[in-house]
C-alpha positions in Angstrom: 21.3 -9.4 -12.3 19.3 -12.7 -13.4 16.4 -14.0 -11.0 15.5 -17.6 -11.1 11.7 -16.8 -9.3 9.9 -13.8 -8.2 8.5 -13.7 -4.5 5.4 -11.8 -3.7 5.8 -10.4 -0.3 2.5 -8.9 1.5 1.0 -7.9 4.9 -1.9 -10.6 4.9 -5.0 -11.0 6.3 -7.6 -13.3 7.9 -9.8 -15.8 5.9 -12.5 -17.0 8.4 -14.1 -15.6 11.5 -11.6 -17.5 13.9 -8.7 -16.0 12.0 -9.8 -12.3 12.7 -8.4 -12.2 16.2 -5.7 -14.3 16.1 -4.6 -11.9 13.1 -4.9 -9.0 14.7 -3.0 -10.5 17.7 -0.3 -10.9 15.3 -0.3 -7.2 13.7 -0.4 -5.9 17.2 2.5 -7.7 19.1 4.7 -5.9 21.0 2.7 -2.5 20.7 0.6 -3.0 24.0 -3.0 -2.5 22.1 -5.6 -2.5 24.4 -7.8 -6.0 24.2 -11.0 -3.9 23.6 -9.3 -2.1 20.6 -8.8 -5.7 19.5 -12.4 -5.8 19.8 -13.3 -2.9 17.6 -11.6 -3.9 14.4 -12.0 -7.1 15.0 -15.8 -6.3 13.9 -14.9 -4.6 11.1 -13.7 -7.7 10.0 -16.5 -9.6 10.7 -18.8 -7.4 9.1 -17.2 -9.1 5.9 -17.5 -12.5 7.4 -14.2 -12.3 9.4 -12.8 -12.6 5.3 -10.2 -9.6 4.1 -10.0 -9.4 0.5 -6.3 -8.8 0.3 -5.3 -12.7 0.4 -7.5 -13.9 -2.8 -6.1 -10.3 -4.5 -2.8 -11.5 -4.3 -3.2 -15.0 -5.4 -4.5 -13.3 -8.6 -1.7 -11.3 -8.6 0.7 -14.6 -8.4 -1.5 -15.6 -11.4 -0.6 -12.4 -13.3 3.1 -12.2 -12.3 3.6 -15.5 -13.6 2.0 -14.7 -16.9 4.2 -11.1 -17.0 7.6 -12.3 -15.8 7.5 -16.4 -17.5 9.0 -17.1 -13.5 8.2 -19.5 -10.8 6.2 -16.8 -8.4 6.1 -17.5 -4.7 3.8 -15.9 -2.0 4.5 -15.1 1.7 3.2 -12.7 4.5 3.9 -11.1 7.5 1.2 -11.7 9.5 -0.7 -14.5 8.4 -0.2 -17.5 6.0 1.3 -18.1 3.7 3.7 -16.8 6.3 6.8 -15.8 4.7 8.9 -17.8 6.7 7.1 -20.9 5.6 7.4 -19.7 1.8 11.3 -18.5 1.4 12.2 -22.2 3.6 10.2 -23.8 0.5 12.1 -21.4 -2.1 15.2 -23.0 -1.1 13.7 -26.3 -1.0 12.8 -25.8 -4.4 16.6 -24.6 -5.3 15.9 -21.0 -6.2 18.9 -19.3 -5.7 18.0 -15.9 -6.8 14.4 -13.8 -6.4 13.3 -10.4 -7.4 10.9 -9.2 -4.1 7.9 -7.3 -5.2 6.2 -5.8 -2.0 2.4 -5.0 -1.8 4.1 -1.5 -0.6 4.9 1.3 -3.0 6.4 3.2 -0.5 9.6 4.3 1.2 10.1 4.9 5.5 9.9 1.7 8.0 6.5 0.4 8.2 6.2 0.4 4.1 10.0 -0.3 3.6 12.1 -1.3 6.3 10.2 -3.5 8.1 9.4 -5.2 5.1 13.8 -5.8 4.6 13.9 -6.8 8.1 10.8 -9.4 7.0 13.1 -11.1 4.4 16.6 -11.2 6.2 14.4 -12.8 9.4 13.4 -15.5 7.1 16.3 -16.4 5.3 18.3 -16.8 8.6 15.1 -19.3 9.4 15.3 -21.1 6.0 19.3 -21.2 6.8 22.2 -22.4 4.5 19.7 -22.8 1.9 17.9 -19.6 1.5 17.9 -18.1 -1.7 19.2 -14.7 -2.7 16.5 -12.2 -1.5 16.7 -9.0 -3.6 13.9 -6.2 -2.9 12.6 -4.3 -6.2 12.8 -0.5 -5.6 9.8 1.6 -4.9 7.7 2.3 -7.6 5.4 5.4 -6.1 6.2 7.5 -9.2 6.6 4.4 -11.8 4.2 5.7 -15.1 1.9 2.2 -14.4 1.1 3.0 -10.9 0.1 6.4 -11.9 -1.5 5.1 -15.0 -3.7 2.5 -13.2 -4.7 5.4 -10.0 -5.5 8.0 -12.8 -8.0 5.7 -14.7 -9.3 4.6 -11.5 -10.1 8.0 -10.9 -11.8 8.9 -14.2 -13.7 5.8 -13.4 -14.6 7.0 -10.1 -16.2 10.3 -11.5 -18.4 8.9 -14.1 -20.6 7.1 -11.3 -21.3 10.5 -9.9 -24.5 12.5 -11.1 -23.6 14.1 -14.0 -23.9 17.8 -13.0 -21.8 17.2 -9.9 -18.6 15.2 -11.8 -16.7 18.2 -12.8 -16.9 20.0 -9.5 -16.2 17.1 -7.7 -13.3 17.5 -4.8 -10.4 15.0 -5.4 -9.1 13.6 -2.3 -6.1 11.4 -1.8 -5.6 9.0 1.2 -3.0 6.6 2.7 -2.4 5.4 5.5 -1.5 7.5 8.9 1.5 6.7 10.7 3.0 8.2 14.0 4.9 11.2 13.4 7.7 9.9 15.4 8.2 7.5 12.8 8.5 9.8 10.0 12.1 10.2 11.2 12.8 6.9 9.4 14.8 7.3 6.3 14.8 10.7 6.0 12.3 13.5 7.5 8.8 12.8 6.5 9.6 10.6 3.7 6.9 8.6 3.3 4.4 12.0 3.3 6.9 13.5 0.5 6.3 10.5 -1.7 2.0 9.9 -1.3 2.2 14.1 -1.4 4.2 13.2 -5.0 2.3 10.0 -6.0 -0.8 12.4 -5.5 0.2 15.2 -7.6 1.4 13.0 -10.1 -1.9 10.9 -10.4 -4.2 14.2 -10.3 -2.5 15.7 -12.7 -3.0 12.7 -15.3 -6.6 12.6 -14.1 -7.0 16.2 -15.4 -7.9 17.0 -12.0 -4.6 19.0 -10.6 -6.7 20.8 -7.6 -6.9 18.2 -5.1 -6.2 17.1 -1.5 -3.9 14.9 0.4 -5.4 13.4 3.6 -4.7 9.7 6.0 -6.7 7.4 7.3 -7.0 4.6 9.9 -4.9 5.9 12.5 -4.5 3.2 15.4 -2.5 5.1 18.1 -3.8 6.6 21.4 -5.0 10.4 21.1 -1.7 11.6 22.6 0.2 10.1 20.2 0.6 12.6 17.1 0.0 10.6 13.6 -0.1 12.3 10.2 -3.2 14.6 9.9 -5.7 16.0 8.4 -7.7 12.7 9.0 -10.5 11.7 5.8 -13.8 11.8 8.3 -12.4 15.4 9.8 -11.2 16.6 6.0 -14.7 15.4 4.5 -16.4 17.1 7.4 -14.8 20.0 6.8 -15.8 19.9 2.9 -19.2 19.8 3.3 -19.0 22.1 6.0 -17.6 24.6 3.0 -20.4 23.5 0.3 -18.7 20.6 -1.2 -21.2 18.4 -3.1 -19.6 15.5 -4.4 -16.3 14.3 -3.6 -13.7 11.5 -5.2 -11.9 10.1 -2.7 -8.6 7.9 -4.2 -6.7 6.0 -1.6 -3.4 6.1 -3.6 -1.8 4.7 -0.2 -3.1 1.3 -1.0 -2.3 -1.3 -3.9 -5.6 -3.3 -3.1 -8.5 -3.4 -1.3 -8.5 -4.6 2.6 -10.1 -4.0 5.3 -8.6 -0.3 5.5 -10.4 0.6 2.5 -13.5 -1.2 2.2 -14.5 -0.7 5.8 -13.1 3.0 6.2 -14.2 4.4 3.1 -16.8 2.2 1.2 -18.6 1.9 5.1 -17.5 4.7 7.7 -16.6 8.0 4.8 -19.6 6.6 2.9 -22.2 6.8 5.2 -20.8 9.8 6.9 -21.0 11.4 3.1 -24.2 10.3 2.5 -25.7 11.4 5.5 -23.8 15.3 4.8 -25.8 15.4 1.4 -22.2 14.8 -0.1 -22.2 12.5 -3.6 -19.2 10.1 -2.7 -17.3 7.9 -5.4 -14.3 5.8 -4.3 -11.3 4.9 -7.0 -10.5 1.6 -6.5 -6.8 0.3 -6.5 -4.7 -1.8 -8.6 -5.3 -5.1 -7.3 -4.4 -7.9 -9.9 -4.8 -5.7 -13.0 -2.2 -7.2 -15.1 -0.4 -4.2 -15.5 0.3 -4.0 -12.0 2.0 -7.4 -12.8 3.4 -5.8 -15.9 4.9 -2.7 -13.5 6.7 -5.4 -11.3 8.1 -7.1 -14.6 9.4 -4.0 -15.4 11.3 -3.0 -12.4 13.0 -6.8 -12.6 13.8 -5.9 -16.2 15.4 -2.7 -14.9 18.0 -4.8 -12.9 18.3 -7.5 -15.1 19.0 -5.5 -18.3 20.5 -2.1 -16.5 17.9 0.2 -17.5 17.5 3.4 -15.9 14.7 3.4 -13.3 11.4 4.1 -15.1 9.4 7.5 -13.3 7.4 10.0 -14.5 8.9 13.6 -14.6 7.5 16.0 -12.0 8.3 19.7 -13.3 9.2 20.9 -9.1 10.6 17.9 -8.0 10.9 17.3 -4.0 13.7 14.7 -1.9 12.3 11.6 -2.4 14.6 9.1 -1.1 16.3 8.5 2.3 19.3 10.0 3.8 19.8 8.8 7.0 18.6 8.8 10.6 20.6 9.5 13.4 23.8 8.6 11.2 23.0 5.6 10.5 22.4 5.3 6.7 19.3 3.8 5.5 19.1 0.0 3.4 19.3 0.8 0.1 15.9 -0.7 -0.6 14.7 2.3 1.2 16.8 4.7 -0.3 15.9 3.9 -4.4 
């Protein structure tokens, strides 16, 4: 399978102060969020100038794709621009008729998968008769890269803590939360299976095997169940137990945003700190070129044939959709 371009496809974010709520208006529509909920994250936002950082990462990922894949590389978003309706309307402008998708989500289920298929076939039938060919790179939880680049991140992460306190330090993991309800997407708990995999596969090339799996920035009203335990409860719990130092690695998320530099350099930092915890945070691969170099790899895989590239897990687990309700997942959510 030959690709003429590559297309970056992301979540997006605001880049000014009047952005933030128009933004967030965006993420939210449909769900019937509360305007003062609005009004909370909106100042996280604004605590960082109304700016997220995930926009500039990915223009230095464009930068870096380009460089690893020698392909025109185009950049669209859900939910703020370049909005990706704008971008695959200018792809066919441009008379690409064929592009590898590499998605800012590693992950399988709806929110990190689906949805982001239901993105790209909503914008081809805007671009119309001339949209290119729109073909979704597989997920790439367990590619050797992605756990190269978390690993090192969280060797990195251990050598800013005191040096009595670095070997004894707790390794958590965190990602995301989601609604239990939609677990049921592509397969029962999917998504969980495959951060609970990423996980183990990271902290085991860390040297660190021991470690903990916990989510994050939850969203929903309290009767709702999401996944659980949450970070602020687990780290309370931690120091509750004697825990002195802790590494927390949130292997849910490819870059920094808002998610991670608010909830864990801001809110788990302080609440650390003010526990007498030592707290380092691993950061995420961002536009590290061999992030680019993992998505030139899982084009070569269908250009050339090549057997997906993953690193072996000695008690492997189901880590790819079935089906829900009969109806068979898109086979972008089932690789």
């Amino acid at each position: 399978m030959d690709f003429d371009a590559v297309l970056l496809q992301s979540f997006g974010g605001p880049e000014g102060p009047e952005q933030v709520r128009p933004f967030l208006e965006n993420v939210t529509r449909g769900r019937n969020v509360p305007p003062e909920r609005l009004d909370d994250v909106a100042e996280h936002y604004l605590h960082f100038g109304g700016v997220s950082p995930i926009n500039a990462i990915n223009r230095a990922l464009v930068e870096q794709l380009r460089t690893h894949t020698g392909l025109p590389v185009y950049f669209g978003n859900r939910n703020w621009a370049p909005y990706l309706e704008n971008t695959v309307a200018a792809m066919g402008a441009d008379g690409v008729r064929r592009a590898a998708v590499f998605t800012t989500s590693a992950w399988g289920g709806y929110s990190s998968c689906r949805q982001y298929v239901d993105d790209l076939a909503r914008a081809r039938r805007a671009a119309g008769d001339g949209a290119p060919e729109l073909v979704k790179l597989r997920q790439y939880f367990d590619h050797p890269l992605f756990v190269a680049l978390f690993a090192e991140a969280v060797g990195a992460a251990a050598a800013t803590l005191p040096a009595d306190l670095r070997e004894q330090a707790r390794l958590v993991f965190t990602a995301h939360s989601i609604p239990i309800a939609a677990e049921s997407w592509c397969g029962e708990r999917l998504y969980a299976r495959q951060v609970a995999h990423a996980a183990r596969l990271v902290a085991a090339a860390a040297g660190r095997p021991d470690h903990d799996l916990v989510w994050q920035s939850r969203s929903g009203p309290p009767q709702v169940p999401w996944l659980e335990p949450d970070v602020g409860d687990h780290l309370a719990a931690l120091a509750a137990a004697g825990t002195r130092a802790v590494i927390v690695c949130p292997i849910g998320f490819v870059a920094d945003h808002i998610e991670v530099v608010w909830d864990l350099d801001h809110e788990v930092a302080e609440q650390a700190d003010a526990a007498g915890v030592a707290f380092a945070r691993a950061g995420t691969p961002g536009a590290d070129p061999r992030f680019a170099r993992l998505a030139a790899e899982l084009i070569a895989e269908l250009r050339d044939g090549r057997e997906p590239a993953r690193v072996a897990d000695p008690d492997p687990v189901p880590l790819y959709g079935q089906s829900r309700n009969g109806v068979p997942c898109t086979p972008d959510c089932e690789r």
